[in-house]
C-alpha positions in Angstrom: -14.5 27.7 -6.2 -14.4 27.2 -2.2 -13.8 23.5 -1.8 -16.8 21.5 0.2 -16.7 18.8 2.5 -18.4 15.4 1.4 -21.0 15.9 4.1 -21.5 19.6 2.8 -21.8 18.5 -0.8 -24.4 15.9 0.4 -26.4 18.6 2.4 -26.6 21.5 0.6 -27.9 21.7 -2.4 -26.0 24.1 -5.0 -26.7 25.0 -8.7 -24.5 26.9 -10.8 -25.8 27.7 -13.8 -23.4 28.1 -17.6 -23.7 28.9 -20.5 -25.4 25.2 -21.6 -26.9 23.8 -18.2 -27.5 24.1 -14.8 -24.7 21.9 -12.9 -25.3 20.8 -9.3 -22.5 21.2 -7.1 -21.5 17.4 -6.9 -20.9 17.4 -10.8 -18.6 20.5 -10.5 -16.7 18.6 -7.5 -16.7 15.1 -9.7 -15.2 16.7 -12.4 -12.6 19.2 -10.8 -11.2 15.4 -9.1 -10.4 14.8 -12.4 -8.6 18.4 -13.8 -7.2 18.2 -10.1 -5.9 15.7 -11.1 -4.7 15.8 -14.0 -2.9 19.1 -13.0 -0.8 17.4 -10.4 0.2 14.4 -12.9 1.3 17.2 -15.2 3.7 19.0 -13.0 4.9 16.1 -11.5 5.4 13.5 -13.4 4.6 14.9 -17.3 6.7 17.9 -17.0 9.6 16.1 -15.1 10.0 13.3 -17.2 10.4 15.1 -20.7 12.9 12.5 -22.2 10.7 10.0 -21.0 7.2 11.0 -22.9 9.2 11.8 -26.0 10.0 8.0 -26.1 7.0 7.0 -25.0 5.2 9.1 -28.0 6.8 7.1 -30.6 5.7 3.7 -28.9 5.8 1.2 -25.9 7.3 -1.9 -25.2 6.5 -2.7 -21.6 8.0 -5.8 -20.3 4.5 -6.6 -18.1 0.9 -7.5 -18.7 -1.0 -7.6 -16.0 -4.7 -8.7 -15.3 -6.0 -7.1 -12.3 -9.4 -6.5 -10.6 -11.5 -3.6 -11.6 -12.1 -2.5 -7.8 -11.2 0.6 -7.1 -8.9 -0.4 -4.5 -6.6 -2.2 -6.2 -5.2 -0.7 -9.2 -2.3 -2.2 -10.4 0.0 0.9 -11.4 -0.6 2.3 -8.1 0.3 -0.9 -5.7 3.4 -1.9 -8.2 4.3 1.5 -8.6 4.2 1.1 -12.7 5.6 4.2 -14.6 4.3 5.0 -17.6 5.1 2.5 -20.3 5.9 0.1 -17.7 2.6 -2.3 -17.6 0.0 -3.3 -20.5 -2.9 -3.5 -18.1 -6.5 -5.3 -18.4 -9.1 -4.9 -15.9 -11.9 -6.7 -15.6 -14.7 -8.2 -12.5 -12.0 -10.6 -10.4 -9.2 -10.5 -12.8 -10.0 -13.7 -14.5 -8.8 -14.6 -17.8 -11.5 -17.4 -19.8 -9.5 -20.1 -21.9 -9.3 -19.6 -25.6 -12.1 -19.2 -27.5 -12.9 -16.9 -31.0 -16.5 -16.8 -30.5 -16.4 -15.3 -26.5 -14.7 -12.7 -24.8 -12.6 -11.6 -27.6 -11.6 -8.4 -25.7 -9.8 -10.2 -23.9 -8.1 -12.5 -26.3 -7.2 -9.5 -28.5 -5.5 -8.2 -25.5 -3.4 -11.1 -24.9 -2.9 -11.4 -28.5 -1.4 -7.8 -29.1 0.5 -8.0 -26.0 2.5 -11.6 -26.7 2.6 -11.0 -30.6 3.0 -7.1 -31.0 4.4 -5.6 -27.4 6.5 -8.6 -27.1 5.9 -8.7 -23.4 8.0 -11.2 -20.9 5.6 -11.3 -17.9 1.8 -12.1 -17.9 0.6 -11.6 -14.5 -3.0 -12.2 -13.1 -3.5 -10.5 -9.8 -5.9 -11.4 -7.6 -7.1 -9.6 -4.3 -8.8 -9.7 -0.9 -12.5 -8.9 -0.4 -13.1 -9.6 -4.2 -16.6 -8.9 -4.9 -16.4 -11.1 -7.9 -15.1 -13.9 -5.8 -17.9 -13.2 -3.6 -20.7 -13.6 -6.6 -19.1 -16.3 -8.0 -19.0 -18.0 -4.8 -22.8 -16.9 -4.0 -24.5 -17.5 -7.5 -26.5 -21.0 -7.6 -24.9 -21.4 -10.9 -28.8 -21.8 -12.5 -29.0 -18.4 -14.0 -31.2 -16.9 -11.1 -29.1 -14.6 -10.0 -30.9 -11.4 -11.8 -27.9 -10.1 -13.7 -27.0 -9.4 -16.9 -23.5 -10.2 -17.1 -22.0 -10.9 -13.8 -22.9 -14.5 -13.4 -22.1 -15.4 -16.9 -18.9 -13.5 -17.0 -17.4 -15.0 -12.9 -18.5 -18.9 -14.3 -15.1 -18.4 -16.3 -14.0 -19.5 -12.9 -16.0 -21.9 -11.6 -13.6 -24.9 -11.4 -11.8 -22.4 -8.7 -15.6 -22.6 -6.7 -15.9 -26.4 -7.3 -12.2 -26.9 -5.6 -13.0 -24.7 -2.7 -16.1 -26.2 -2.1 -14.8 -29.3 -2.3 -11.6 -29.1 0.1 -13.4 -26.2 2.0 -16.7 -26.5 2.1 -16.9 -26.8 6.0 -15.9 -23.1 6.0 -17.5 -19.7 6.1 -18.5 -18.0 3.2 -16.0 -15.7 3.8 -12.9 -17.7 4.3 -14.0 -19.9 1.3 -14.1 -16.8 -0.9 -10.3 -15.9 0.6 -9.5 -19.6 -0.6 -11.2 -18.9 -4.0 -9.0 -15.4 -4.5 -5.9 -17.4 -5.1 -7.3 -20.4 -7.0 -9.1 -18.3 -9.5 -5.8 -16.8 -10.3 -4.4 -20.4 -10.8 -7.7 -20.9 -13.4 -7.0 -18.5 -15.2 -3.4 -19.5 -15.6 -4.2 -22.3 -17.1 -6.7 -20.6 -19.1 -3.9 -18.6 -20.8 -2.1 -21.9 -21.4 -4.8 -22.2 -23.8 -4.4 -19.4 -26.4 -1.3 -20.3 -29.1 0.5 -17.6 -28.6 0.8 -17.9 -25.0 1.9 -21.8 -24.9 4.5 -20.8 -27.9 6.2 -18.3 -26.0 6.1 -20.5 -22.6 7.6 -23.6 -25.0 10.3 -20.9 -26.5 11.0 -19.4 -22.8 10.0 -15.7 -24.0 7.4 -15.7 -22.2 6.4 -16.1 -17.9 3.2 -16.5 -16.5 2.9 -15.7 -13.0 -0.1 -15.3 -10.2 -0.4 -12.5 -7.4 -2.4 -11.3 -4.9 -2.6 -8.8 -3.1 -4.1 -8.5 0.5 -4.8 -4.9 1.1 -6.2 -5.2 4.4 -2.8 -6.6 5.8 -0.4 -4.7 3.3 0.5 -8.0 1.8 1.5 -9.2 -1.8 2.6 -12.4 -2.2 3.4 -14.4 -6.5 3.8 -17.5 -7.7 4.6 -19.4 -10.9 
């Protein structure tokens, strides 16, 4: 297939028809991105790395979790320069982590729970980042269930102690440089959120176990932690 430009795939208008469906031309593209891929992680990483996989197919024991944003800017493995087997990785609107609790957001406590208890991990980090569209919501929602979604507000309240700081100390500031205050203090939230689940404050108390907070700036090329 002749590769397009993105204007030319947004211009012209191209079916080509198999055996189940007629695709248009931007399906075809979406998916050879991902065989394209895919290809190039084979031969140059999967197929170099042989001793590697064969360990990796019997299990992991990665010495990192890490809770990052789900932009697509920022991912984690790519900015850290994780290998395979190298990071137990959770993804979610702004990176934040809510406090213990059985009855919410168990996804994410089953994730902390298998990575502490099973992966024996040493490192929690929660990564936060620069233009953070979660920030921004959290930062912009009235907080009175107006906002017209289904799931963001509710979800980004997990840090709203980070907002009420922020507006407190900072509330002479611009939207925008508030929500570049609020990228770093909702990463201290939800370290104290993980405080909260058992597993985590054993393995802090037994010094197995670090928590730490990041973030990284993107539009400088900066990434700075903390404890």
């Amino acid at each position: 297939m002749t590769s397009k430009t993105e204007t030319e795939t947004e211009t012209e208008t191209v079916t080509v028809a198999t055996e189940d469906k007629v695709e248009t031309i931007e399906e075809l593209v979406g998916m050879e991105r991902l065989k394209s891929g895919f290809d190039h992680f084979r031969k140059e990483i999967y197929e170099k790395k042989p001793e590697l996989f064969k360990e990796l197919s019997t299990g992991q024991s990665p010495k990192f979790m890490v809770f990052a944003c789900a932009d697509s800017r920022v991912c984690p493995s790519v900015v850290l320069n994780f290998g395979p087997g190298e990071a137990f990785t959770i993804r979610n609107i702004a990176a934040m982590v809510p406090p213990y609790d059985k009855t919410k957001y168990s996804g994410v406590g089953a994730a902390i729970e298998y990575a502490v208890l099973h992966l024996k991990v040493e490192n929690i980090v929660v990564i936060g980042h620069s233009c953070c569209g979660g920030i921004k919501g959290l930062m912009s929602f009235q907080g009175d269930g107006t906002s017209g979604t289904d799931f963001i507000e509710d979800w980004v309240k997990v840090c709203t102690p980070a907002k009420e700081k922020v507006k407190e100390l900072f509330g002479d500031l611009s939207l925008e440089d508030q929500c570049a205050k609020c990228e770093k203090e909702a990463v201290n939230v939800s370290l104290e959120n993980l405080k909260t689940y058992p597993f985590v404050k054993e393995g802090l108390e037994k010094g197995t176990l670090a928590i730490h907070g990041g973030h990284y700036d993107f539009v400088n090329g900066i990434f700075d932690t903390w404890n």
